[in-house]
C-alpha positions as CSV (number, residue, x, y, z in Angstrom):
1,X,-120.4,-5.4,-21.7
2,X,-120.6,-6.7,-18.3
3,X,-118.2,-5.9,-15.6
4,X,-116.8,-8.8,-13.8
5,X,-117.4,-7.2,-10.4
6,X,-121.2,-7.7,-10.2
7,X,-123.3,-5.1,-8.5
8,X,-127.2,-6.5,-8.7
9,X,-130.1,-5.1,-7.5
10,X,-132.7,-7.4,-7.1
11,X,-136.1,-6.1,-7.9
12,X,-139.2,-7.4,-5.1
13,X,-138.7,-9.1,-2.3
14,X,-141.1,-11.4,-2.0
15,X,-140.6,-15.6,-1.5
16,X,-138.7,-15.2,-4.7
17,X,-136.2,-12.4,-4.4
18,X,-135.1,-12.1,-0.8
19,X,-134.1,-16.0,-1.2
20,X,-132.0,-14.9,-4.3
21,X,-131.3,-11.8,-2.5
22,X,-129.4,-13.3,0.4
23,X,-127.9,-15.9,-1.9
24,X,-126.3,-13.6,-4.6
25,X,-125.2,-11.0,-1.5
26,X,-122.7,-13.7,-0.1
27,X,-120.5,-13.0,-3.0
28,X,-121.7,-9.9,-4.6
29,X,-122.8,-6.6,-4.1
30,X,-127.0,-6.7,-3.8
31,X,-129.1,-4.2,-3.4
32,X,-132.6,-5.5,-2.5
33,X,-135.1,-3.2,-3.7
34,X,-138.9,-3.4,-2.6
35,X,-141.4,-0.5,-3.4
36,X,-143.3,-1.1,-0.3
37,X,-141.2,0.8,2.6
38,X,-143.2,-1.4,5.4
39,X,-141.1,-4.4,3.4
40,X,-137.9,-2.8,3.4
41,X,-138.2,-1.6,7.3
42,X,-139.6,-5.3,8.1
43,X,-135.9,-6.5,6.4
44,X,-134.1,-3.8,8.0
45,X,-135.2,-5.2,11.4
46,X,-134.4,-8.5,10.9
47,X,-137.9,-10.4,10.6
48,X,-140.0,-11.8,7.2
49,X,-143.1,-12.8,7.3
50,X,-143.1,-15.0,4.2
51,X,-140.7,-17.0,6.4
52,X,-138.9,-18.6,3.3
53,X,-135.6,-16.3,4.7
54,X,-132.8,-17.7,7.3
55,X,-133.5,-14.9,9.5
56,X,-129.7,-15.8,10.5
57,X,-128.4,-15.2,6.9
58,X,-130.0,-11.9,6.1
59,X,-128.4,-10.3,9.2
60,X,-125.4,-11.9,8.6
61,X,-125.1,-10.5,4.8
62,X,-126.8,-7.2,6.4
63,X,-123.5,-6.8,8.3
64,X,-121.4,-7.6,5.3
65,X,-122.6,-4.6,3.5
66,X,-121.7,-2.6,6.3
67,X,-118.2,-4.1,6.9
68,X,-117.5,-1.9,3.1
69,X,-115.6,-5.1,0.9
70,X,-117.7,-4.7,-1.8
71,X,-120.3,-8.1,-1.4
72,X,-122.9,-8.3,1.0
73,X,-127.0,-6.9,1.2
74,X,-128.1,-3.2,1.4
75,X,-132.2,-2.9,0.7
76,X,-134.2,0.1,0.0
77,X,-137.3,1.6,-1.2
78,X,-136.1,4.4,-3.2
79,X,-135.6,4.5,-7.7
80,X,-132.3,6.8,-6.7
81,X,-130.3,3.8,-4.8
82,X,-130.9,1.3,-8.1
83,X,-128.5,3.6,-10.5
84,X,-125.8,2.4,-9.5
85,X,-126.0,-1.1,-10.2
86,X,-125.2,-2.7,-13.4
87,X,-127.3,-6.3,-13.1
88,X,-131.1,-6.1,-12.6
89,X,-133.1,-9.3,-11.7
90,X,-136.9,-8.4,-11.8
91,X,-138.7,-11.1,-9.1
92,X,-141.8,-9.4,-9.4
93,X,-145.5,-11.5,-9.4
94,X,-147.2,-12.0,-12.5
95,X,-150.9,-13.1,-11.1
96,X,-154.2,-13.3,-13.0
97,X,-157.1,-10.5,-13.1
98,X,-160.9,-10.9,-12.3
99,X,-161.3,-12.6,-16.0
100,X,-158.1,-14.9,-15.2
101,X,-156.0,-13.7,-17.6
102,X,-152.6,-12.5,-16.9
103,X,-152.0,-9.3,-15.0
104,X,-148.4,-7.7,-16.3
105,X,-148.6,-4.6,-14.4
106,X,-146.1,-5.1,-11.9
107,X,-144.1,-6.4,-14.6
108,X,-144.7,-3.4,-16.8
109,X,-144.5,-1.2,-13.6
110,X,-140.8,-2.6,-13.0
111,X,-139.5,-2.3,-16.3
112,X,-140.2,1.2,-16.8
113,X,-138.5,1.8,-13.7
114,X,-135.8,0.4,-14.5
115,X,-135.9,2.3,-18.1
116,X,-135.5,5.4,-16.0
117,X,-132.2,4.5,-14.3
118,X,-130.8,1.6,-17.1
119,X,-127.7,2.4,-18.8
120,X,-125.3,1.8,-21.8
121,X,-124.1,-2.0,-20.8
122,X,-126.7,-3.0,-18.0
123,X,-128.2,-6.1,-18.1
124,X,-131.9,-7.1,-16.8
125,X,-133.0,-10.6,-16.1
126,X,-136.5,-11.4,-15.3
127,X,-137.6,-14.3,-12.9
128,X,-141.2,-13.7,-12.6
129,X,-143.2,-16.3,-15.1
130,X,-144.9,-15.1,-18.1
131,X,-146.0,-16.7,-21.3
132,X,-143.5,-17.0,-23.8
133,X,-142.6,-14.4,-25.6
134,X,-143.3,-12.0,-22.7
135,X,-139.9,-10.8,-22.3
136,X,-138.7,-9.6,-25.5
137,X,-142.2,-8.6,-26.6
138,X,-143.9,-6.7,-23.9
139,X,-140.7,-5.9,-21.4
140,X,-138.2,-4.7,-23.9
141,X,-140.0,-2.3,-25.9
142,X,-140.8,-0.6,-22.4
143,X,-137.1,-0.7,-21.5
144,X,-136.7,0.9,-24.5
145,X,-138.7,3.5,-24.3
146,X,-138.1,4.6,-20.9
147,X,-134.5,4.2,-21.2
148,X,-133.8,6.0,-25.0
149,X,-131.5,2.8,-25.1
150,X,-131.4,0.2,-27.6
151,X,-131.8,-3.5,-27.2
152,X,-128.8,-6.0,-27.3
153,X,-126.6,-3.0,-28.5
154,X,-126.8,-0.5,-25.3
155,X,-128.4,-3.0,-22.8
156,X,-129.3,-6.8,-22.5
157,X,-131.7,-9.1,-21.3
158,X,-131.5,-12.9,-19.4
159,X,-134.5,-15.0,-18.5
160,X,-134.1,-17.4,-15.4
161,X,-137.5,-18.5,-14.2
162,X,-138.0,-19.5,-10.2
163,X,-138.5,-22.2,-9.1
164,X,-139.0,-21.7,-5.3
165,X,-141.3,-23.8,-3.8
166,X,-142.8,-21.9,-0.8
167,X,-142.6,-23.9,2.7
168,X,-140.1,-26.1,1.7
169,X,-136.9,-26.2,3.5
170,X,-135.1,-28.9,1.8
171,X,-135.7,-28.3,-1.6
172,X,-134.0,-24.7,-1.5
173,X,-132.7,-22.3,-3.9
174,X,-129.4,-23.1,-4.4
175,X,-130.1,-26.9,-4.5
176,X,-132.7,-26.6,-7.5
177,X,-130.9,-26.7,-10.9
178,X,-131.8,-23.1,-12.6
179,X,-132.6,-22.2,-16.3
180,X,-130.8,-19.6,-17.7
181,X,-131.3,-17.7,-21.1
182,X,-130.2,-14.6,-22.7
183,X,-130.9,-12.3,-25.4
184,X,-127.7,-13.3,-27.2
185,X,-125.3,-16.0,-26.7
186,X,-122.7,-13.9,-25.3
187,X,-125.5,-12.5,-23.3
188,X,-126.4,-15.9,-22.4
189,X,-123.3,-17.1,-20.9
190,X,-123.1,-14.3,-18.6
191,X,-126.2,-14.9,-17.1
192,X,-125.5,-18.5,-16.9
193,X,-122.2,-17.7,-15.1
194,X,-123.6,-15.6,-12.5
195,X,-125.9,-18.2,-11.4
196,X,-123.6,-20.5,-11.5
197,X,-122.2,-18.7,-8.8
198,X,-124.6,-19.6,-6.3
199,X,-126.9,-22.4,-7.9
200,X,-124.6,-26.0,-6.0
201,X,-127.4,-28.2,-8.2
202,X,-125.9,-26.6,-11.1
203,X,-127.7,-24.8,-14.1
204,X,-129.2,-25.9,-17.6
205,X,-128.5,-23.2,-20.5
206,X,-131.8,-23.1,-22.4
207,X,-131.1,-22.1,-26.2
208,X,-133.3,-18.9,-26.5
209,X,-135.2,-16.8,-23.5
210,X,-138.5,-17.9,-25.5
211,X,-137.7,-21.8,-24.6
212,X,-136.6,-20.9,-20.6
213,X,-140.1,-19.0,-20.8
214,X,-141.7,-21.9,-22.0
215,X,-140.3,-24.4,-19.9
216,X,-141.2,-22.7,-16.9
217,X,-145.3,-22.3,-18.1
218,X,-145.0,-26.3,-18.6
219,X,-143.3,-27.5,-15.2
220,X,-146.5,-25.9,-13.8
221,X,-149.0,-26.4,-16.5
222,X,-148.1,-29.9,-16.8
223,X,-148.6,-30.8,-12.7
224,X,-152.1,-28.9,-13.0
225,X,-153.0,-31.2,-16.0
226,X,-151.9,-34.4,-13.7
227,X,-153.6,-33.1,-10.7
228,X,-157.0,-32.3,-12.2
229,X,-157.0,-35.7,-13.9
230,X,-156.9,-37.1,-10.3
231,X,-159.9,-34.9,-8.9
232,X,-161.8,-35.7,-11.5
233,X,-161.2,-39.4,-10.8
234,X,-162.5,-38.1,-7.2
235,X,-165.8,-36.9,-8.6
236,X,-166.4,-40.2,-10.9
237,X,-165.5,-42.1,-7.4
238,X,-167.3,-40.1,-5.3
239,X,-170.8,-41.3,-7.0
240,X,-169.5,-44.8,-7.0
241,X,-168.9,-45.0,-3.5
242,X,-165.0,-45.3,-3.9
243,X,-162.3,-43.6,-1.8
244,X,-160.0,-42.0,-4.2
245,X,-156.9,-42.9,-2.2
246,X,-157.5,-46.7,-2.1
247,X,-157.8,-46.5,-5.6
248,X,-154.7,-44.8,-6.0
249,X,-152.7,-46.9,-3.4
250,X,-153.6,-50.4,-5.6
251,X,-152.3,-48.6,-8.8
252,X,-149.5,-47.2,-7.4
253,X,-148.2,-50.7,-6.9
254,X,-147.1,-50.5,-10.7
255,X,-143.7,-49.2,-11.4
256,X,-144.7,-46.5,-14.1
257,X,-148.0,-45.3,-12.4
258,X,-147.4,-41.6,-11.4
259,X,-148.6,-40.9,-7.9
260,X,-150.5,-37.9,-7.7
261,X,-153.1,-37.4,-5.4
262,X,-156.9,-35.5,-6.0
263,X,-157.0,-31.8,-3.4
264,X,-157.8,-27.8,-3.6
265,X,-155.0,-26.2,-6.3
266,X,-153.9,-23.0,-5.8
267,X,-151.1,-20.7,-5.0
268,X,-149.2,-18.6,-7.4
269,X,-147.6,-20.6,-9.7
270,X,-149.6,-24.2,-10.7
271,X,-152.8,-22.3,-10.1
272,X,-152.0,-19.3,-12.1
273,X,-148.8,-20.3,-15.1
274,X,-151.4,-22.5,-17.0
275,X,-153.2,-19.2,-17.9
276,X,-150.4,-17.6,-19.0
277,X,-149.9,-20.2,-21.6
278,X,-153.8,-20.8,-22.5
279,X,-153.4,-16.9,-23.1
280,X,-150.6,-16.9,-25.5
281,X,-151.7,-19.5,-27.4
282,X,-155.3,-18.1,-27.8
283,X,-153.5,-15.1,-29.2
284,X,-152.2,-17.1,-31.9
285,X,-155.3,-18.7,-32.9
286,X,-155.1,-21.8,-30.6
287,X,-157.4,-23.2,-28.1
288,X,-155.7,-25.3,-25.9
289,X,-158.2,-28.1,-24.6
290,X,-156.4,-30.2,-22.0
291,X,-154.9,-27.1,-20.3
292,X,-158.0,-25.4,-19.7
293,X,-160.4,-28.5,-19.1
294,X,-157.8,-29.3,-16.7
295,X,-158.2,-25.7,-15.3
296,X,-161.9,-26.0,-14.9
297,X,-162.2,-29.1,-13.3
298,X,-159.0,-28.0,-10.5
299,X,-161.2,-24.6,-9.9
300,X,-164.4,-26.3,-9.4
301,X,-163.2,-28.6,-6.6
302,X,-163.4,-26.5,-3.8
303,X,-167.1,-26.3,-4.3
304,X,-167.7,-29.7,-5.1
305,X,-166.3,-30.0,-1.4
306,X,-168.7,-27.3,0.0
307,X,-171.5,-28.9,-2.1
308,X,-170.6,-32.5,-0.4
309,X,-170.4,-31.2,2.9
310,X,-174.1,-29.9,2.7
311,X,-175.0,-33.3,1.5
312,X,-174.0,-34.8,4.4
313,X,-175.3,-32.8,7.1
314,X,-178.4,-33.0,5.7
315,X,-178.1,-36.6,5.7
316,X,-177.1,-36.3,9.5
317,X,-180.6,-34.3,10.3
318,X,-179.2,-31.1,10.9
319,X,-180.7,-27.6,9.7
320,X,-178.0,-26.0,6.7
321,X,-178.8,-22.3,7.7
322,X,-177.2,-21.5,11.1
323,X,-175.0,-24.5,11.1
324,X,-171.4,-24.4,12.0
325,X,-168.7,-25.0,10.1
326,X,-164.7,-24.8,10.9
327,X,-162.4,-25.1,8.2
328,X,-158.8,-26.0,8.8
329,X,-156.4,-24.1,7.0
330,X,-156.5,-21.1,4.1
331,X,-152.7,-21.2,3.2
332,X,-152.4,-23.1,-0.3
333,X,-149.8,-25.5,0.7
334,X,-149.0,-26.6,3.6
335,X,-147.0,-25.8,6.5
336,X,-146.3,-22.0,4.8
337,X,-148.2,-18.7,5.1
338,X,-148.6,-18.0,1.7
339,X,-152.2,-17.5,1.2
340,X,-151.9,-15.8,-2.4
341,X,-154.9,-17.6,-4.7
342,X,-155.8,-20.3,-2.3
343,X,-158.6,-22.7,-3.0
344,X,-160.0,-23.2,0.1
345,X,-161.9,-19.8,0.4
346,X,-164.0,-21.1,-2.4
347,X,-165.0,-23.6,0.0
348,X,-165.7,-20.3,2.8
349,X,-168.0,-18.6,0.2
350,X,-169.6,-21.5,-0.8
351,X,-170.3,-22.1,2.9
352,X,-172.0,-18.9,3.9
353,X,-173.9,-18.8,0.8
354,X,-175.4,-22.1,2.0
355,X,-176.1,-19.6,5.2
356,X,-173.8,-21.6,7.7
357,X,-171.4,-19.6,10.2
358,X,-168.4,-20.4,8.9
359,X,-164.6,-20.3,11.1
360,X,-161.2,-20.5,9.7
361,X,-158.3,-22.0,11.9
362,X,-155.1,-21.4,10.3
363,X,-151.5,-21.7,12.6
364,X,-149.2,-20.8,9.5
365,X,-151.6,-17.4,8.0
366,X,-151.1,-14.5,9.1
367,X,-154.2,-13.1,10.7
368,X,-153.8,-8.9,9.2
369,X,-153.1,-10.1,6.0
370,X,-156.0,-13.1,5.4
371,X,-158.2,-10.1,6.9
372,X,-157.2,-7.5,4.4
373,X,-157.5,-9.8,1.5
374,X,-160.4,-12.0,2.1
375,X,-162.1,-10.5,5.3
376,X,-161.8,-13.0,6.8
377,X,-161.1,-13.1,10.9
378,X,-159.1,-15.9,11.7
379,X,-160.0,-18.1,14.9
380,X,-156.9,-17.7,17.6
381,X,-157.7,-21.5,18.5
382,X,-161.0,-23.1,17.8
383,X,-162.9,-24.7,20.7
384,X,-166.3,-24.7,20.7
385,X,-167.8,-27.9,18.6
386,X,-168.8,-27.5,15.4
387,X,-171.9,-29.0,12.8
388,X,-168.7,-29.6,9.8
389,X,-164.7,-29.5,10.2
390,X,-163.4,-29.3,6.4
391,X,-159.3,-29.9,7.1
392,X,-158.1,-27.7,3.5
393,X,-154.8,-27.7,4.4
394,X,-152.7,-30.5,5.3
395,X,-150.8,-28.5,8.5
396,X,-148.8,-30.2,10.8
397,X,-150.0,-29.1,13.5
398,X,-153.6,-30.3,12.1
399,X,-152.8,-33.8,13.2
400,X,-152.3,-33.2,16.7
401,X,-156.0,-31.5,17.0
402,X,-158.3,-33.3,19.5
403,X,-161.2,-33.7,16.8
404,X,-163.2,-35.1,19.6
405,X,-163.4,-31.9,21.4
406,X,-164.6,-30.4,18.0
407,X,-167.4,-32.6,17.3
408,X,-171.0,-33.0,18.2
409,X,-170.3,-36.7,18.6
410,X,-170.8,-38.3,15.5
411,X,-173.7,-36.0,14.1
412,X,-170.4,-33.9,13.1
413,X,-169.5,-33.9,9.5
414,X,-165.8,-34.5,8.8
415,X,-164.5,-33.6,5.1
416,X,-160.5,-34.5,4.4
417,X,-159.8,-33.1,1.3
418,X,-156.1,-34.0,1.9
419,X,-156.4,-37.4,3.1
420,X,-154.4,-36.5,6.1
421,X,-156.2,-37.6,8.9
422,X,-157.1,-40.3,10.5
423,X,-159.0,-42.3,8.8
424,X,-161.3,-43.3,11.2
425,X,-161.9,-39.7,12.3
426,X,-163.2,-38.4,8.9
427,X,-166.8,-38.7,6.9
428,X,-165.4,-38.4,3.8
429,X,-162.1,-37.6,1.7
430,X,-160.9,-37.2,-1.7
């Protein structure tokens, strides 16, 4: 069904497939395959601006390919390049629309792609996370139809879900034990096999693609829950006159407390997955109350925040329209340039509706790309004082700002939503 030399093509090349990319190219042949050609000639020239690539790596698999032993990382742009390839893993994002439910295009987009160049004994595992069911009831049929092919007797499917975790170099790919599934056991221990190959933290062999879809949509769904349990412990504290975090530090003291802390939640994954599985459940005639009170209250936070910082400034005397606010950070994690679904832009348009100029410092964004998709400019360096600084993002670099020089002495408002800084430097803090 298979052959044992793999040839994969690796579909997107985003902070999920050029990490598997690079991986699966030090002992394979890989083609990395992007639609967008400013992607592919970004790779070719040896630079990523999701930054989750060891620059090193990629050139170094690069000049594998070109060495001609059959492993090693060719990338391109055109549908004529994939037909050749016998193992297709789709990495492709699966985000929300404007009425947050999920947005399969570029899933639906990939696959009949791939129908057009998938052949008798191909096999196509999909990474990107969808609700279960997703794979064998939307993807397939399209495969099918573009293709003429028919499923598990001329082609196959696998289901591995990511499990990257943007900015973190520690946690990496190969040290995070994968989930692997297939469309028949056979199927199944193929796909478990190839990852095998390049997974050191080993891999868990789910028994159906439906349960590896599943599990994925929980990991995420079931951190939101825990998270928005937290802020809302933040907004019952905030009228008592308690900080969060000391409440939290006392508890933790017990060995079976879990620590999570109250902030903005976003991203593509934790911010986005519990949709997917609200969605499929809905479809089947349930309403799943915890996942989407959780939802509300973790989408709401970022203009409680905006709503507390007005508060306070009017408390300090100063006039809300024409104030000035900086906020510190639009990324959704940390220490990464990912700003896909970030929180803290609710807090910006809060802001401004309030009528306040509002500036965004941000080290990690990347200033073309948080202009195209918020319009927002971003501030080189910040250095003028400021009515509010709102830190959003818990940088690194955040903690070796000279607050003082931002502040009109103390009639500045300083909101932590991260409990990051010093704590003698901020107003208030989740």
């Amino acid at each position: 069904m298979v052959p044992v030399l793999h040839k994969i093509a690796v579909i997107g090349l985003g902070y999920v497939g050029l990490p598997l990319a690079i991986e699966f190219s030090r002992k394979h042949s890989v083609l990395g395959f992007d639609i967008n050609e400013a992607r592919i000639n970004e790779l070719k020239a040896g630079r990523d601006h999701t930054r989750e690539a060891d620059i090193a790596a990629l050139r170094e698999v690069m000049e594998k390919w070109k060495e001609g032993n059959g492993i090693g990382l060719s990338l391109s742009n055109r549908l004529a390049d994939l037909a050749t390839s016998t193992i297709y893993i789709v990495t492709v994002p699966t985000p929300l629309n404007q009425f947050k439910s999920p947005d399969l295009g570029p899933l639906l987009q990939a696959s009949a792609m791939l129908g057009k160049v998938l052949k008798k004994g191909d096999l196509v595992i999909y990474e990107s996370t969808v609700y279960p069911g997703c794979t064998e009831e939307d993807c397939v049929p399209v495969l099918e139809r573009e293709s003429g092919l028919k499923f598990n007797t001329d082609f196959f499917c696998g289901y591995s879900p990511e499990r990257i975790n943007p900015g973190d170099k520690v946690n990496t790919l190969a040290k995070i034990k994968k989930v692997t599934s297939g469309s028949t056991p056979e199927v199944a221990a193929v796909v478990d096999e190839l990852y095998k190959s390049i997974i050191t933290a080993g891999t868990y062999m789910a028994p159906s693609i439906k349960v590896a879809e599943a599990a994925k949509a929980i990991e995420n769904a079931q951190r939101d829950v825990n998270i928005s349990f937290v802020n809302e412990l933040a907004l019952i504290f905030d009228r008592m006159d308690i900080d969060t975090m000391d409440v939290i530090e006392a508890a933790a003291t017990k060995w079976n407390f879990l620590r999570y802390t109250p902030g903005l939640v976003g991203g593509h994954c934790i911010g986005v997955d519990p949709y997917y599985l609200a969605h499929k459940a809905e479809a089947l005639g349930y309403r799943p109350e915890v996942i989407l009170s959780g939802r509300r209250v973790n989408d709401n936070m970022g203009m409680f925040v905006a709503n507390k910082v007005i508060k306070m400034l009017i408390r300090k005397g100063h006039k809300i329209d024409g104030a000035r606010a900086l906020i510190l950070g639009i990324t959704f994690k940390e220490n990464c340039p990912d700003i896909r679904n970030s929180r803290a832009i609710d807090i910006y348009r809060e802001l401004t509706e309030f009528g306040l100029e509002v500036d965004v410092y941000d080290p990690h964004a990347v200033a073309e790309v948080v202009s195209r998709e918020y319009n927002i400019s971003l501030k080189t360096k910040p250095v003028e004082p400021y009515d509010a600084i709102i830190l959003a993002v818990a940088h690194g670099e955040f903690k070796e700002l000279d607050l003082s020089a931002l502040k009109k002495g103390h009639k500045t408002v300083v909101f932590d939503t991260k409990a990051f800084l010093d704590r003698n430097q901020v107003d208030a803090r989740l």
